[in-house]
ZAMARGU-4260 file (C-alpha; in steps of 0.2 Angstrom, whole numbers, plus 5000, padded with zeros to 4 digits):
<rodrens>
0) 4972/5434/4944 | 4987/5425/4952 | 4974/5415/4965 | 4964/5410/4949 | 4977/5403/4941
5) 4981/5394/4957 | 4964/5386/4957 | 4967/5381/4941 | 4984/5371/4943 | 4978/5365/4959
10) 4960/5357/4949 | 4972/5351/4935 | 4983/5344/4945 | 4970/5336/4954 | 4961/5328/4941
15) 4976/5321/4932 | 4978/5300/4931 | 4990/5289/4935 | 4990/5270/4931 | 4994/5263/4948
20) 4998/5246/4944 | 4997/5229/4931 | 4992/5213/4934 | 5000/5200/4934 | 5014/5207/4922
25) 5020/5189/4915 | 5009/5174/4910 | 5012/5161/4901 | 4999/5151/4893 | 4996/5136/4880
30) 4987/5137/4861 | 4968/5136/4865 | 4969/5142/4883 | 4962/5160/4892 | 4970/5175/4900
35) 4966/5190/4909 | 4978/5207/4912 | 4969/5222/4922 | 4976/5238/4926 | 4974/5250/4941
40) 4969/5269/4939 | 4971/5283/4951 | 4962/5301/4945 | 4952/5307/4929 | 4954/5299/4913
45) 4946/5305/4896 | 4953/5292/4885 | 4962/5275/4884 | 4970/5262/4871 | 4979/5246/4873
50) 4990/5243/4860 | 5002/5226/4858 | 5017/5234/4855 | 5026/5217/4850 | 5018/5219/4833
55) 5025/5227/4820 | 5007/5234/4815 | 5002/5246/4831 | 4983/5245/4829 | 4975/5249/4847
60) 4963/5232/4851 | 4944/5235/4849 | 4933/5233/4865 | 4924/5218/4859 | 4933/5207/4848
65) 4931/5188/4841 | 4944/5182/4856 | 4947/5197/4866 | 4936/5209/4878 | 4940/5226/4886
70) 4931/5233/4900 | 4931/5247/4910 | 4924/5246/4931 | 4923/5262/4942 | 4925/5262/4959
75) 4934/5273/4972 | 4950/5270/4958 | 4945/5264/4938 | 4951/5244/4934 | 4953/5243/4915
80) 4952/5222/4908 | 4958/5212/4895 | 4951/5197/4892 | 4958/5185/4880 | 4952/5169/4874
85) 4956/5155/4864 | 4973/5161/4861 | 4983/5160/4847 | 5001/5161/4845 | 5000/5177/4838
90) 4991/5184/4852 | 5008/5182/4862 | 5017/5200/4866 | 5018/5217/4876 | 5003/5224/4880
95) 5004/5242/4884 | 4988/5255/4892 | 4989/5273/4886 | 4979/5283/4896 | 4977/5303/4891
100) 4968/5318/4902 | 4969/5334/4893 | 4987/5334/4884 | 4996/5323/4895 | 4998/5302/4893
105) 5001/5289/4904 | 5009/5273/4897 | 5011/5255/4906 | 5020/5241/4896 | 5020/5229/4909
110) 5008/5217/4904 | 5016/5201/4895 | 5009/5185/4886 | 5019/5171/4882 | 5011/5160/4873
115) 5019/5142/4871 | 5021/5132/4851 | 5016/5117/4848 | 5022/5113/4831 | 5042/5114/4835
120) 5051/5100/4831 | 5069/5092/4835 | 5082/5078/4829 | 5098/5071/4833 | 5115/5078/4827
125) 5132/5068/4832 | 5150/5075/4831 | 5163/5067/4816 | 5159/5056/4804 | 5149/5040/4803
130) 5153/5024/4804 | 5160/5029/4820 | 5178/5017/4824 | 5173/5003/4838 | 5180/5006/4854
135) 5179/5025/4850 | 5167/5038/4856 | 5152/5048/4849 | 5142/5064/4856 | 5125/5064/4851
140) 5116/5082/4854 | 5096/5085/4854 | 5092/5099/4841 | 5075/5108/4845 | 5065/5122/4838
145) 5051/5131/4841 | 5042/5145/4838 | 5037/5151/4855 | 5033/5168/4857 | 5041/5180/4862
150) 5059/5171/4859 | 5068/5185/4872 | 5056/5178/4886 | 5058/5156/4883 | 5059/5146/4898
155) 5071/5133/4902 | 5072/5117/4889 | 5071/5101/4896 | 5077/5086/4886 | 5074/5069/4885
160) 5082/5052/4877 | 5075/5036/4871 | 5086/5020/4864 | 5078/5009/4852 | 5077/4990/4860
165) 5079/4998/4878 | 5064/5014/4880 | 5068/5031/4890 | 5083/5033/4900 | 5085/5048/4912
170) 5101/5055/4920 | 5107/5047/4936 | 5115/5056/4951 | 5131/5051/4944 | 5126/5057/4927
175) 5125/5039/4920 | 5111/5036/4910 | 5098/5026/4918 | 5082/5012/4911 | 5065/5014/4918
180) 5071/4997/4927 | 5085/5005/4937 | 5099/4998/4928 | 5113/5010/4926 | 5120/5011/4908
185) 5142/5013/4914 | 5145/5020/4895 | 5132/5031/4892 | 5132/5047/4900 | 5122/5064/4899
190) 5126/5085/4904 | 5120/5091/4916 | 5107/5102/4904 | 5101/5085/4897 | 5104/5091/4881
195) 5119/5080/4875 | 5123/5059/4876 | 5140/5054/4876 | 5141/5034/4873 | 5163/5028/4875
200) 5171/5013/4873 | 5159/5011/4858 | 5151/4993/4854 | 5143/4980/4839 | 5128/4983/4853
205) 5129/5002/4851 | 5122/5001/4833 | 5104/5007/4833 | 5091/5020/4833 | 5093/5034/4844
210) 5080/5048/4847 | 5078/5065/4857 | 5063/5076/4863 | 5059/5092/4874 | 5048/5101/4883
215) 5047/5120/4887 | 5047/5121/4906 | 5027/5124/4910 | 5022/5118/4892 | 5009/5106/4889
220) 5017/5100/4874 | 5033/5089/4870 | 5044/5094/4854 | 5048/5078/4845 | 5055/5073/4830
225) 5049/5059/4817 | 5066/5053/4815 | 5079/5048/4825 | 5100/5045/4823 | 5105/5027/4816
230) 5122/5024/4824 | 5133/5015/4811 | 5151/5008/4817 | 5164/4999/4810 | 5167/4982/4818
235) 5175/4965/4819 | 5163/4950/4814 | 5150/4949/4827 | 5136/4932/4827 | 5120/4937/4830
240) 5111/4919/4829 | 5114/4901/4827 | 5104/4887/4822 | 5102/4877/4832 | 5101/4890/4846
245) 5111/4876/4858 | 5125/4876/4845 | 5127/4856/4848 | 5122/4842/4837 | 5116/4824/4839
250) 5120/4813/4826 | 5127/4794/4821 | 5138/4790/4812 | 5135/4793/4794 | 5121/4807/4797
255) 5124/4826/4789 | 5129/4837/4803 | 5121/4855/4795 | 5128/4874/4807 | 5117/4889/4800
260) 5122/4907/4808 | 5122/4923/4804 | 5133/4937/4808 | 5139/4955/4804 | 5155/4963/4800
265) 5160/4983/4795 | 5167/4984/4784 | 5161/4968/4776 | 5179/4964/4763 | 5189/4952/4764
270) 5180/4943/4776 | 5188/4924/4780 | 5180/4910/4788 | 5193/4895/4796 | 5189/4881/4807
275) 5197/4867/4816 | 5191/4852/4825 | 5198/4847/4844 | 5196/4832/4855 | 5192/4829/4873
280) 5212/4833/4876 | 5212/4848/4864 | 5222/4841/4850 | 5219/4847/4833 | 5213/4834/4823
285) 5212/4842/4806 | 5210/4859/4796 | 5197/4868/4786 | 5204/4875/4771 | 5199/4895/4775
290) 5186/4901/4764 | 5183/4919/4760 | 5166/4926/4760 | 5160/4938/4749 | 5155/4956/4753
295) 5137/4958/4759 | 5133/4944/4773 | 5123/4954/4786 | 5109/4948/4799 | 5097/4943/4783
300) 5110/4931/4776 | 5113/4914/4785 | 5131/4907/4784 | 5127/4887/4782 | 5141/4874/4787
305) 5138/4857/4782 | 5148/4840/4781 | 5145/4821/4785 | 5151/4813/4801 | 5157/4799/4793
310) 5166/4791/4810 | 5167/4791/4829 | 5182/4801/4827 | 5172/4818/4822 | 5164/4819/4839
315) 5170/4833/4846 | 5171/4852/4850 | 5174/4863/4833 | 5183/4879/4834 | 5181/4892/4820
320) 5188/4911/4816 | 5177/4925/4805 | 5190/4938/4803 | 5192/4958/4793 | 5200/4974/4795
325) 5195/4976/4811 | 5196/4961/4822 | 5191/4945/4824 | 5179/4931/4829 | 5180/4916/4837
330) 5167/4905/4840 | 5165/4884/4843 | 5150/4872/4843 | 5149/4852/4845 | 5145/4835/4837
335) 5139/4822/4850 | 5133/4806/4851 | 5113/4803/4856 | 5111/4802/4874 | 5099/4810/4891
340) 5097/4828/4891 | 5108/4842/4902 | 5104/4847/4918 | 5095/4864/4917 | 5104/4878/4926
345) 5102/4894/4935 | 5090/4887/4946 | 5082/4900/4959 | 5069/4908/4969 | 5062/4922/4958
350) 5048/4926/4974 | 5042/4921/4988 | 5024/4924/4998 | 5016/4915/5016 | 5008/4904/5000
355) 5017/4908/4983 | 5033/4901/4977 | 5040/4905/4960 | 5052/4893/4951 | 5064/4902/4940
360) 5075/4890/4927 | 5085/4888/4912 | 5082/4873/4901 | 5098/4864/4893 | 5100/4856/4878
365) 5090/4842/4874 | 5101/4831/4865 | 5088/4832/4850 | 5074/4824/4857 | 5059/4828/4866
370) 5061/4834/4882 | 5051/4837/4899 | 5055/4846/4913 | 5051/4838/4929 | 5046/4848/4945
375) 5042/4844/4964 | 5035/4851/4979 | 5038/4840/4994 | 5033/4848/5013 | 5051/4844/5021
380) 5042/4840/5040 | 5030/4828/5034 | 5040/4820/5021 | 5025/4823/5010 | 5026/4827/4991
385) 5011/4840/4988 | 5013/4846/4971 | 5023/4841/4955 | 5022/4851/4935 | 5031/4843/4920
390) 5035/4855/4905 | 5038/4846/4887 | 5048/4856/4875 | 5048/4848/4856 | 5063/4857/4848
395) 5079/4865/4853 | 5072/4883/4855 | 5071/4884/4874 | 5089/4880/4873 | 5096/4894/4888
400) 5080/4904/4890 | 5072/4905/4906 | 5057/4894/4913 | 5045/4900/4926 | 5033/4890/4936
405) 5020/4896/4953 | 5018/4884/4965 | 5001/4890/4977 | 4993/4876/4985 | 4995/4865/4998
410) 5006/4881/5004 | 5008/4887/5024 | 5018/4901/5031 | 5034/4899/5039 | 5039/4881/5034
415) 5052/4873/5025 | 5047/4865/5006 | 5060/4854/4996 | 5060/4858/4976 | 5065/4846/4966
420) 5069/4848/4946 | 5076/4840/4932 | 5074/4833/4911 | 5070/4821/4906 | 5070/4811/4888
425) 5067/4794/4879 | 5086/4790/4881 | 5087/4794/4901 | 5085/4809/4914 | 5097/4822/4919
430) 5105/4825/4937 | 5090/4833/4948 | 5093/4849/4957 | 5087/4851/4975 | 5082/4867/4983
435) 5072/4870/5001 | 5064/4885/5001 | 5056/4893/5018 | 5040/4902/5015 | 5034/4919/5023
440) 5026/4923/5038 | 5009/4929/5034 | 5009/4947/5026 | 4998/4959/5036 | 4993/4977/5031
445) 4988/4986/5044 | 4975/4999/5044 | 4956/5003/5046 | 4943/5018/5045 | 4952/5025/5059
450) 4967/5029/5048 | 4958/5036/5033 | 4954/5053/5034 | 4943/5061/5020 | 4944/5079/5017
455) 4932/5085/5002 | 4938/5075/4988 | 4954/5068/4995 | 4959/5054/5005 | 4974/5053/5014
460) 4978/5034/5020 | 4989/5029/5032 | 4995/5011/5032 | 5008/4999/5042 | 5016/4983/5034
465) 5021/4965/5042 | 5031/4951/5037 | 5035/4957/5017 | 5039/4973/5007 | 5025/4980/4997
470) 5031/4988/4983 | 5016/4994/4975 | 4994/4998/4985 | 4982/4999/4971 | 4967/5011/4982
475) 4948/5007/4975 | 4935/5021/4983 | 4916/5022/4977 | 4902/5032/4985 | 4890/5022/4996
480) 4876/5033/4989 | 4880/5032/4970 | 4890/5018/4969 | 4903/5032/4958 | 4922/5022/4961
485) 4940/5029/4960 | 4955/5022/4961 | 4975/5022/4958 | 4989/5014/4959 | 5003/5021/4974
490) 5022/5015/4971 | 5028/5013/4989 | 5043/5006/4998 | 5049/5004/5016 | 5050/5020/5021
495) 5033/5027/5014 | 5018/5028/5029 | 5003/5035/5018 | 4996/5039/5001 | 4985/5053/4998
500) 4971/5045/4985 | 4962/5062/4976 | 4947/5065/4964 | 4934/5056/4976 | 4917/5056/4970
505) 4903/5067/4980 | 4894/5056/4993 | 4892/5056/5012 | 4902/5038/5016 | 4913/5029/5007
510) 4920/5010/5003 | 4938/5008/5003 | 4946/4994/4995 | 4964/4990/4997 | 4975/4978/4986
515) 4994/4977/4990 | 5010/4970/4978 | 5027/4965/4979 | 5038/4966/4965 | 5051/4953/4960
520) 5071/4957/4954 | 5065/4959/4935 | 5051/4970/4938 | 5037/4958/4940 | 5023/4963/4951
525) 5017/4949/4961 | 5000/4948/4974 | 5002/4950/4993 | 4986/4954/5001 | 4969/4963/5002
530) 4956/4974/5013 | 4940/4976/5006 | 4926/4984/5012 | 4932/4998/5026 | 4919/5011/5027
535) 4922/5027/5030 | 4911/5042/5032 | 4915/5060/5025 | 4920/5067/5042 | 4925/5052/5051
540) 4935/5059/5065 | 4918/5070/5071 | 4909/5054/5073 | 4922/5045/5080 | 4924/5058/5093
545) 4905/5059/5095 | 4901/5039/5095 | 4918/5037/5110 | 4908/5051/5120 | 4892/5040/5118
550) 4899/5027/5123 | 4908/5035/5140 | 4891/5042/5144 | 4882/5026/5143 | 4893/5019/5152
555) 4896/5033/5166 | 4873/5030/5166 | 4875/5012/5170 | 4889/5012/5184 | 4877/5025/5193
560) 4863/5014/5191 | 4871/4999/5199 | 4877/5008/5212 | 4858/5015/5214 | 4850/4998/5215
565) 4866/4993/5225 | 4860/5005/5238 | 4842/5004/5238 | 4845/4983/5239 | 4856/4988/5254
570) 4842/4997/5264 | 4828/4989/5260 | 4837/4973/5268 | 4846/4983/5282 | 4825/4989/5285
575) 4818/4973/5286 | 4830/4965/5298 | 4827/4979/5309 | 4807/4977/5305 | 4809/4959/5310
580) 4818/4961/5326 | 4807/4979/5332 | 4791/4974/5329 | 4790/4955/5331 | 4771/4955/5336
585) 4767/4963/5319 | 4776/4952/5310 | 4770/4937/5317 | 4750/4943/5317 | 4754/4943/5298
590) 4760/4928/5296 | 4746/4918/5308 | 4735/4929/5295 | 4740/4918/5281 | 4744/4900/5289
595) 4726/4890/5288 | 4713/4890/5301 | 4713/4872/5304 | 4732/4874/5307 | 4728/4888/5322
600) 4714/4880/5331 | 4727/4864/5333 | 4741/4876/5340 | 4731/4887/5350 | 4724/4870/5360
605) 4740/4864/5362 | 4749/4881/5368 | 4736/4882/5382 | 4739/4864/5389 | 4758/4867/5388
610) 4756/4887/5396 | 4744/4878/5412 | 4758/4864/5414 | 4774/4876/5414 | 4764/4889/5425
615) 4766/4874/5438 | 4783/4871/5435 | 4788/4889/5436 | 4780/4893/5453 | 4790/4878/5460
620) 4805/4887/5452 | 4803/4902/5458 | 4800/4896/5477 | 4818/4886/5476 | 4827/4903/5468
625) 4838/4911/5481 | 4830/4928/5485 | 4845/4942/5486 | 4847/4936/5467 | 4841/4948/5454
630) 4837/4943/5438 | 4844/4951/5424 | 4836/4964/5410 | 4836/4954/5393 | 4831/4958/5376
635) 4814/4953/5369 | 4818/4936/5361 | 4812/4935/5343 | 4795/4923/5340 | 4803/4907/5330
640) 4791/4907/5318 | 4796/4923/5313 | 4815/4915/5308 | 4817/4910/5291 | 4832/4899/5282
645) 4838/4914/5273 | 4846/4921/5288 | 4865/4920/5291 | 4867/4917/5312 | 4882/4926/5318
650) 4898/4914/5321 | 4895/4905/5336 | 4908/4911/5349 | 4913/4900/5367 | 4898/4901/5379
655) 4903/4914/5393 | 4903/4910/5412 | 4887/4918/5415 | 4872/4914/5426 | 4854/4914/5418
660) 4839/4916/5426 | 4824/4908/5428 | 4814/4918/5416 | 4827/4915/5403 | 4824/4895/5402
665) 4808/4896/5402 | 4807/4907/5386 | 4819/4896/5379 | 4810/4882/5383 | 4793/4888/5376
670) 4805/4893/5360 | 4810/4875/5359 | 4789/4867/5360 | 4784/4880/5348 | 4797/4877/5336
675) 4793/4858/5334 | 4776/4861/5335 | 4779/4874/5319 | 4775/4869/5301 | 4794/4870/5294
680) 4799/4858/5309 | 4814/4869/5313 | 4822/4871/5329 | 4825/4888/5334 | 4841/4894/5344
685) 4839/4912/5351 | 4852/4922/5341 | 4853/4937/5354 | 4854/4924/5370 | 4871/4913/5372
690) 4869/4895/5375 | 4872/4889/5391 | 4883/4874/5396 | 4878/4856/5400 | 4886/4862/5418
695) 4875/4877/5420 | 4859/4866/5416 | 4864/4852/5426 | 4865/4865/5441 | 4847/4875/5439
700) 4838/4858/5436 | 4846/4851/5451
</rodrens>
């Protein structure tokens, strides 16, 4: 009985589950989006439930469902799958697997969805009480909520600012806020958290719109509000136009002098407006009585000053005050006689290229005529002018804005150019301004298909500049097959060596373009260069590496086959000198074989007469020889007619003090007859035999 009930713990105890693990246990996911939890099972179950116990309603979820899935896969251990689709915010929560075997449960509650809101919302809140005192401070704060589920498991906020009239700003290093130009804003700070803006030492200029936003870290989805925080401050009299913009009249004598402008003030009572008249010197000529203006004048509501210059005496600078509870304004503006325009200002060099130059300017006031503005290009080496652009403005409205003009032809790199600018009207022309300006050396951006390396759909280009800072790389790719492009836009500076181009379309080779920008002071982008056209294959470096070993082999082939013919050349001639002087008789039967047969018949006569004559003179010889001398052993002496043009005689070395024999002249001498008698007429010297002296041959004939 005791063993049975062994056997029995043991099989029970055996067959028992256990959920070995979750997975993952935390995901976070957006409205719409897909999820998938599974859980681990060691042992025997007989039954299981998931419930989400984050609901206050515990209903276990159903296998098959509208946007959820349960399924169960045996193996050596049991998974158990949630599936969940298209997921709502209600779907967010603690999912937890029950599993029971006999009277005992297992529970695992560490499955977790989080599911992101999309409907939050947030707004603006400041501290104290609007208007706000100028020169004080404010703290603006960003306000969010959202409904994101569940709240105990939110992520981190991030926050975000954005100034009407100036766009986003972002916090600085120094916690200044900062433009998507780059300029820093000194007054404007934000915490560390992002969450708060303090503005200080609080301007007319600080009055506007200001609006906040967030996103949940990993959220698809900003939080915004439809309205932001108008900023109100109370302020002394500020202008915020004149007309005319130059705030300078012309007029003669007897003409109405009219001064529109508009300001703002807070608070707006017992607003007064005084003005005095100066001369050159500064004296005060006469007095305005001061007028009080009534409550109300904003932006919307021009101030109009007018009276009648009624002698040569109201020329001059007027001075005037707008004054209320909170400060002051002074202001001035002039009446002049008619007379040439000013000299525009703030000349400079916005950019500069190897064949770009822009001309940056502000225009002056006109004296209230029309008025052109004169430019020109002159090539300081040559003394040449090469290019000139006249600007006509009608009115006084380009009164202190800025005037652009490109110059791009006629252009060369590194040289010096003289600019030249200045007004012009009916009554005379303004003072010019002078400039030389040095252009670029040619920008140069280098790279080629060797640099380009494509991996799948990516691209990683590597790139080297010249002569110029590129500030930006626009990157054009299309498929040579399907003629599919991508491209993008890099932001680089000095420091950045490659940018990595991704979403390439399929294909087996591509076409790279390449277009490269500078950017000017204010932003402006500006053209430097192009490449167009580099092809590059899916896996360049393989062919690269295989078309180098092509080309080492070939060449590898061809050395060996110079050195091959080089060789056979070599013997073949080293064979036939040795053919010609070993086997002379052979030689020479050939060649008689080809001469003609008239040709042999003449020589053969003639050798004969010659061989009976010698014969005679060679006994005689031999009788006068001494006896107890013997003659010498000599090579074979090479037939003439054998000899040919093409061969190089040995350098000619000093005779030596040697005797010859008899049988020596007399082949030389039959060397000698056959060699005139021959067809080239060429005399034949003996190349193995030295030549003997006049004093040796004067001796044997003697």
């Amino acid at each position: 009985m005791k063993i049975f009930r062994l056997f029995l713990s043991f099989f029970f105890w055996k067959s028992s589950s256990s959920i070995i693990s979750s997975s993952p246990g935390l995901q976070r996911r957006n409205i719409g989006e897909l999820c998938q939890f599974q859980w681990t099972i060691s042992g025997r179950l007989s039954t299981y439930e998931v419930l989400n116990i984050s609901t206050t309603i515990r209903t276990p979820l159903l296998p098959d469902h509208s946007n959820h899935s349960i399924t169960t896969i045996t193996t050596t251990t049991t998974s158990i799958r949630l599936f969940i689709w298209n997921i709502h915010l209600w779907d967010a929560g603690n999912y937890s697997l029950s599993v029971t075997q006999g009277t005992t449960t297992t529970t695992d509650a560490g499955a977790l969805l989080f599911v992101y809101d999309d409907s939050g919302t947030s707004s603006v809140t400041h501290n104290g009480t609007l208007p706000a005192p100028e020169n004080g401070c404010v703290v603006l704060s960003c306000a969010v909520t959202t409904g994101s589920r569940p709240s105990t498991h939110r992520p981190a906020m991030h926050y975000f600012w954005e100034l009407e009239r100036e766009g986003a700003v972002t916090r600085n290093a120094d916690g200044h806020a900062r433009l998507r130009n780059g300029e820093i804003l000194s007054r404007y700070n934000i915490t560390d958290d992002g969450m708060t803006l303090v503005i200080g030492a609080l301007h007319f200029s600080d009055q506007r719109n200001y609006f906040c936003w967030a996103q949940e870290e990993g959220s698809a989805h900003r939080i915004r509000g439809s309205n932001g925080l108008h900023l109100l401050l109370n302020h002394r009299p500020v202008i915020t136009a004149w007309e005319p913009r130059s705030r300078k009249f012309n007029a003669d004598v007897g003409q109405l002098v009219s001064l529109s402008f508009w300001f703002e003030a807070s608070p707006a009572t017992s607003t007064s407006l005084t003005w005095t008249l100066t001369d050159v010197n500064g004296t005060i000529q006469s007095v305005v009585p001061t007028q009080f203006l009534q409550p109300g004048y904003s932006i919307s509501s021009p101030f109009v000053v007018t009276f009648t210059l009624t002698s040569d005496a109201l020329y001059g600078r007027y001075s005037f005050e707008i004054t209320n509870a909170m400060g002051s304004y002074n202001g001035f503006f002039s009446v002049l006689p008619p007379g040439r325009p000013e000299t525009p200002s703030a000349v400079a060099v916005k950019y500069k290229t190897f064949r770009l130059i822009s001309i940056e300017w502000k225009c002056q006031w006109n004296n209230g005529r029309k008025q052109t503005t004169l430019l020109r290009l002159k090539d300081v080496q040559r003394n040449e002018v090469l290019d000139t652009f006249n600007r006509t403005e009608t009115d006084d409205r380009c009164y202190n804005d800025t005037r652009r003009h490109l110059f791009q032809r006629h252009l060369q790199e590194d040289r010096d150019y003289e600019i030249s600018l200045w007004s012009d009207n009916d009554l005379g022309s303004s003072d010019d301004v002078k400039m030389t300006v040095r252009t670029t050396k040619r920008f140069q951006l280098l790279l080629s298909h060797r640099t380009i390396s494509v991996n799948e759909n990516e691209a990683k280009v590597s790139f080297e500049t010249r002569h110029g800072k590129m500030a930006a790389l626009n990157v054009t790719c299309c498929a040579e097959e399907t003629d599919d492009c991508t491209s993008d836009q890099f932001q680089v500076n000095t420091s950045t060596s490659y940018v990595i181009l991704k979403d390439l379309p399929p294909g087996m080779a591509y076409l790279f373009d390449f277009k490269a920008f500078g950017r000017a002071p204010g932003g402006e982008e500006y053209f430097l260069g192009m490449i167009k056209g580099v092809k590059v294959p899916e896996d360049g470096d393989k062919i690269d590496r295989c078309t180098v070993a092509v080309v080492v082999l070939g060449c590898l082939l061809a050395i060996c086959l110079v050195a091959s013919l080089s060789v056979f050349v070599f013997v073949k001639i080293r064979g036939n000198k040795e053919t010609r002087h070993g086997s002379t008789d052979v030689q020479d039967s050939k060649e008689t074989e080809l001469k003609p047969r008239k040709t042999e018949e003449k020589t053969k006569e003639k050798t004969k007469e010659k061989t009976k004559e010698k014969t005679k003179t060679d006994e005689q010889r031999q009788q006068q020889r001494p006896t107890n001398e013997q003659p010498k052993l000599q090579r074979p002496l090479p037939d003439p007619k054998t000899s040919r043009k093409s061969q190089v005689p040995p350098p000619r070395m000093p005779p030596p003090e040697t005797e010859y024999t008899q049988e020596t002249y007399e082949a030389m001498e039959r060397a000698e007859e056959e060699a005139k008698d021959g067809d080239d007429g060429e005399m034949y010297t003996p190349l193995d035999q030295p030549q003997p002296t006049r004093k040796q041959k004067r001796n044997l004939y003697s």
